[in-house]
N, C-alpha and C positions, 0 to 999 in steps of 0.2 A: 755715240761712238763706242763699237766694240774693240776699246784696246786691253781688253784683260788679257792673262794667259794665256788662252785658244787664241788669241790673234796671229795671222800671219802676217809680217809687213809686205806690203805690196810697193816697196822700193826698192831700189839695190844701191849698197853704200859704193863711193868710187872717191879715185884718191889720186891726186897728181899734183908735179911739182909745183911752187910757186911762179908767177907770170908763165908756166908753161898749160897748153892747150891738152885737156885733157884726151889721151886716146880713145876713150871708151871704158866699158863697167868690168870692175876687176870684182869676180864671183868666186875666187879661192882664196883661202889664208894660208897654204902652206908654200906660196911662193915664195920668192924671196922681197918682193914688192919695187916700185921705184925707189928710186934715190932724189930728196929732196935736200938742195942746200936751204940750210937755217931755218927754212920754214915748207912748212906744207898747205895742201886743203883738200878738207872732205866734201862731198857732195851729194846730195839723195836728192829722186823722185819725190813730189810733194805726197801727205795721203792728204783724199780727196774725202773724208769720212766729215761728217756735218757738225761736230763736237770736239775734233780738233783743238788741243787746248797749247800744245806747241812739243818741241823734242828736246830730245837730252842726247848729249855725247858723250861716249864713255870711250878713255883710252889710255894705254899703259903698256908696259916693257912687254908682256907675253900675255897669251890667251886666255891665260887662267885667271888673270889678276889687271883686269880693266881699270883700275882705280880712279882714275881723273878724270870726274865728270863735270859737264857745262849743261848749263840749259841756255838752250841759244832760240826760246821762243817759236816763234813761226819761223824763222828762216829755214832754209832749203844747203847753206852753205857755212861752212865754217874753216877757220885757220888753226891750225895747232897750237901752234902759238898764245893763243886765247886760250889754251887749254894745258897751256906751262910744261910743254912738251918742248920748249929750249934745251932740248939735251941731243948730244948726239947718240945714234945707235938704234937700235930694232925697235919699232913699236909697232902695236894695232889700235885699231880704230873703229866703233860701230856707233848704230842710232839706235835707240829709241822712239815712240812717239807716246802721248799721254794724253788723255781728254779732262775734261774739266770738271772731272769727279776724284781726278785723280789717278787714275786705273793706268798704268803702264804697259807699254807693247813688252811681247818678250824682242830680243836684239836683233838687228840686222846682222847677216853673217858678217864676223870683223873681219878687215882686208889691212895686209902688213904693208907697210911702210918702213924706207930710213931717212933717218936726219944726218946728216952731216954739216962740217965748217964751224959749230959755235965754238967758243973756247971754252976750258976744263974750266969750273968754275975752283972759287977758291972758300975753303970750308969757315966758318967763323969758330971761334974757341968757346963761343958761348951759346949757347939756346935760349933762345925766347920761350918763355910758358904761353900754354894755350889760352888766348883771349876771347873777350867775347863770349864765352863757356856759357851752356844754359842748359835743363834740365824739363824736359815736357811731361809730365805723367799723362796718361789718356788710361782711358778702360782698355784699350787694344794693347798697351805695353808702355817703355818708355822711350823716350828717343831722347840723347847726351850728344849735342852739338855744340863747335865749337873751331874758334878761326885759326890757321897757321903762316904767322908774321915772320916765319923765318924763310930765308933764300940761300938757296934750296931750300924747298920742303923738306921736311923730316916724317920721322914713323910718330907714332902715339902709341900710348900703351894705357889700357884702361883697366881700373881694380875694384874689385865689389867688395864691400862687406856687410854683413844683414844681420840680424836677428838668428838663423839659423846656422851663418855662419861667420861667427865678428873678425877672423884672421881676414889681413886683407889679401886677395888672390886675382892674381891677374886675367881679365878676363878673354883681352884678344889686346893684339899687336895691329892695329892699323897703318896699314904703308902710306907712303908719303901721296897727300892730295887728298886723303879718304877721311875726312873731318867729321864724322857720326858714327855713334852707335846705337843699334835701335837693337829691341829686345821684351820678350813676354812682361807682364808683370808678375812678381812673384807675392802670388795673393796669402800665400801662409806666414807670410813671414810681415812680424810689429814694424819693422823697419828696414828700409836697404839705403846703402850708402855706394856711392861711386866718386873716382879720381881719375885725372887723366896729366900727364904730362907729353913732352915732346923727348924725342931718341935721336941720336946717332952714334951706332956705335958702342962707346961705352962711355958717352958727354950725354947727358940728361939735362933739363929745364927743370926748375921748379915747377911742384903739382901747382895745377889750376885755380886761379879765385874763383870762391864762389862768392860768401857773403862781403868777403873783404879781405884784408892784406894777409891776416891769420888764419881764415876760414880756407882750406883747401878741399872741401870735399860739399859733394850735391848732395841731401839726402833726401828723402819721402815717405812715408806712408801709403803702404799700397792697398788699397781697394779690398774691402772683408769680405767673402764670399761665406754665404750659411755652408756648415760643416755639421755632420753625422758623429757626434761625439762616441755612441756605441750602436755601432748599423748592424742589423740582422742578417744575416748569408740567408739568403732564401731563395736558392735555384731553380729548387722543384716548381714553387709558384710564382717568378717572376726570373723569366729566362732573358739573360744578354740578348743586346745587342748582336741582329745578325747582318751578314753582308757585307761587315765594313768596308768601306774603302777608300786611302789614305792618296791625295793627290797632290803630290808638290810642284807647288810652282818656282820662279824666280823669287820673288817674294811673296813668302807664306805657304800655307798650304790649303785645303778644303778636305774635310772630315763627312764621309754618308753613310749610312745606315737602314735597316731596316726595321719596323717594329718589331718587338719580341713576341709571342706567341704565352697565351696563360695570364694573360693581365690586361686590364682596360688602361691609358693612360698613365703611362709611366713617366717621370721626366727623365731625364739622359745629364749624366756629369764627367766631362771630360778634364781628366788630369794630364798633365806635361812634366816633362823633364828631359832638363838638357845638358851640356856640358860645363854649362859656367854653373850651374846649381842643380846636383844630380836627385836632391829634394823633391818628391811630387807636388804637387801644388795647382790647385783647381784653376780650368780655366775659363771655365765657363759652364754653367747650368741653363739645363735648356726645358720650355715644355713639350707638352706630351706630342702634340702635334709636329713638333720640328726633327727632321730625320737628315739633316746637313747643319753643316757648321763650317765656315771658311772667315781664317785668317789671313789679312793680306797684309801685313806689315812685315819687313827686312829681321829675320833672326838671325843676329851674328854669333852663329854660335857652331862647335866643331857638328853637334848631330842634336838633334832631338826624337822624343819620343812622347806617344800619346795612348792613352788607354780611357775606354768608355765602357758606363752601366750607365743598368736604368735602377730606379730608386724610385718607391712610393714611401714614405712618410720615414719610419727609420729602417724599413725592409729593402734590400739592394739585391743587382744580379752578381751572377760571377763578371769579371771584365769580361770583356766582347773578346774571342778565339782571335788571333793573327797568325801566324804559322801554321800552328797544331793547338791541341789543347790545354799544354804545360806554357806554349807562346801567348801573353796576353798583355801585347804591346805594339806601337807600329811605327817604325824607327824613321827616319831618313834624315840625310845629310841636308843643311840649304845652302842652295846656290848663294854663296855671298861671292862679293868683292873683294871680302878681308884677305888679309895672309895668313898664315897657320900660325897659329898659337904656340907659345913655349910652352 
């Protein structure tokens, strides 16, 4: 099943009240949508792809910021409700689809909707800390998951500190329903440390357990990448990376290139940096033969950027041109879910 980025779904999301009959496929978000008491449902066309692994629902106050997501397996139908959209007021709604490697569709256009009838909820004085909290390192990055016991949801606010930079600094503001953060690893740095607690407002939770009642904070060891203690500049006999080009997706991005010209077998070492650690830091070495690179894990982050040479033994190119010849970087923003960061 091709549900990577290039996929197009070949569904249409559709949305109508509860026990009422739905009219037909609602194909625009900027209407004003129907009006559901208390509860709603969404509905899509099955895909008919042979690896099919099941969908995801994503939905929230406005377009830009989907946050609350369900995986509602194979089904075809889902209630908002299931999806802790008991609130009254504006919301949208889209699908997904995923196969069983993983690979996620990009979104079905979301279609607006209202809720009306529940009643104003009533705030408690106290926060619940993030439970459940756990920390994955992988060679693609890390992913900080973790459960929110409070009703209503709250935001999360997550904080790093590392080796290169031991103040701790906040790294993103997650809104209420969005319980993960995933992110590069940052391979230069002896150690990274992360916290998370729950918001509202100006009433905070206690940071997160990790090891136990006293331990508040995740930490790791990130993965050593071999580094060029003193690299030789060597243009004239070992020219950049040409061609590049920098393709973003929903999550992640893909990196191509061309061979460079003046050298047999070069290998290629692409650095990162981004806004939670504006540090370069390798992210990958590659051999000579390989002329792409694509990451496809969630960067929660305001923007990042990426820069590539090729390297024989301690001898290096100039970075690869992006702009002009002074630009040797290639920036973009990712599409996340998060909200903007203080």
């Amino acid at each position: 099943m091709n549900t990577g980025p290039f996929l197009t779904l070949r569904y249409i999301l559709t949305v109508c009240a509860l026990l009422a009959s739905c009219p037909g496929f609602a194909d625009q978000a900027d209407a004003a949508g129907p009006v559901a008491y208390r509860d709603c449902a969404l509905a899509w066309n099955p895909n008919t792809e042979s690896d099919l692994a099941g969908y995801r629902v994503y939905m929230g106050r406005s377009l830009n910021q989907l946050t609350r997501m369900r995986d509602v397996g194979l089904r075809t139908a889902f209630r908002c409700s299931e999806g802790d959209a008991a609130e009254n007021g504006q919301w949208f709604g889209t699908v997904t689809a995923y196969d069983h490697s993983g690979n996620e569709s990009t979104p079905a256009q979301a279609v607006p909707f209202e809720i009306v009838g529940w009643p104003d909820p009533v705030l408690p004085a106290q926060l619940l800390e993030p439970s459940s909290a756990r920390l994955t390192n992988t060679t693609n990055g890390v992913l900080l998951l973790w459960a929110d016991m409070n009703t209503p949801q709250v935001s999360h606010r997550v904080e790093i500190s590392s080796s290169l930079q031991p103040a701790w600094t906040t790294v993103i503001v997650q809104p209420p329903g969005f319980t993960q953060f995933s992110f590069y690893p940052l391979a230069g740095a002896e150690w990274v440390c992360y916290r998370m607690r729950g918001e509202r407002g100006t009433v905070v939770s206690e940071w997160a357990q990790a090891g136990g009642p006293t331990d508040r904070q995740f930490c790791m060891r990130p993965a050593e990448l071999p580094t060029i203690a003193q690299p030789i500049l060597a243009p004239t006999i070992l020219y950049e990376p040409e061609a590049v080009r920098l393709t973003a997706y929903p999550r992640g991005f893909r990196l191509s290139w061309g061979h460079p010209g003046g050298a047999v077998g070069p290998s290629y070492r692409i650095e990162i940096s981004g806004s939670v650690d504006p540090h370069w830091t390798t992210l990958a070495l590659l051999p000579p033969w390989q002329t792409g690179y694509g990451y496809f894990n969630q960067i929660d982050a305001e923007w990042v950027c990426l820069r590539i040479r090729a390297e024989v033994g301690r001898a290096v190119s100039l970075w690869a041109a992006a702009g002009g010849p002074t630009d040797r970087q290639f920036c973009f923003k990712p599409s996340s879910t998060a909200a903007s960061n203080p």
